[in-house]
N, C-alpha and C positions, 0 to 999 in steps of 0.2 A: 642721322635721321634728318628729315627735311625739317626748316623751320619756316613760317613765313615772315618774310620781309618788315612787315606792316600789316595794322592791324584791320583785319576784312570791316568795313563801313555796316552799319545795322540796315542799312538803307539796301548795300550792295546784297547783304546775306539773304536777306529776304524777298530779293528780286529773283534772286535764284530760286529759293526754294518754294517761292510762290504759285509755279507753274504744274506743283505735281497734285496741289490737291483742288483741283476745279472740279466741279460736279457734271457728271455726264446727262445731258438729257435722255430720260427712256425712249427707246423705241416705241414707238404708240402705231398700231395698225388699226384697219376698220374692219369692225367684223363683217364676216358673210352673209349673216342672218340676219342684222337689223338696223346695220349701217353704223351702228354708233361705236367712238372708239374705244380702244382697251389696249392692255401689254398684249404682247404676243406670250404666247405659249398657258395664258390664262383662258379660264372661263367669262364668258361676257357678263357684268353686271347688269345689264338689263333685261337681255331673254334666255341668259341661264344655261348656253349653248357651249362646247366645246367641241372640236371636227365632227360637226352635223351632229351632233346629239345631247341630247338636253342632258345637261350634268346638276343642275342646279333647279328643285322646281321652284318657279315665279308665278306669283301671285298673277293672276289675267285684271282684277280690278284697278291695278297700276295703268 
């Protein structure tokens, strides 16, 4: 069985495994209906729209 050499640095080990857990920034699109952004494949928090149609009813006093 392999053994290593010498003992991996805390420094070196974790330079390695550093790189797998970085956070992805979301996709953020603009919606069709009111400009404002949101995730994709959601309903828009502000006009309550989903592919042209209202999924969510919003208040018009806002």
């Amino acid at each position: 069985m392999a053994v290593p050499k010498s003992k991996t640095s805390k420094a070196r080990r974790d330079k390695r495994r550093n790189s797998h857990w970085k956070l992805k920034t979301p996709g953020i699109v603009e919606c069709p209906k009111c400009g404002t952004y949101r995730l994709p494949h959601r309903a828009c928090r502000a006009c309550g729209f989903y592919k042209g149609r209202e999924v969510i009813k919003m208040d018009e006093a806002k």
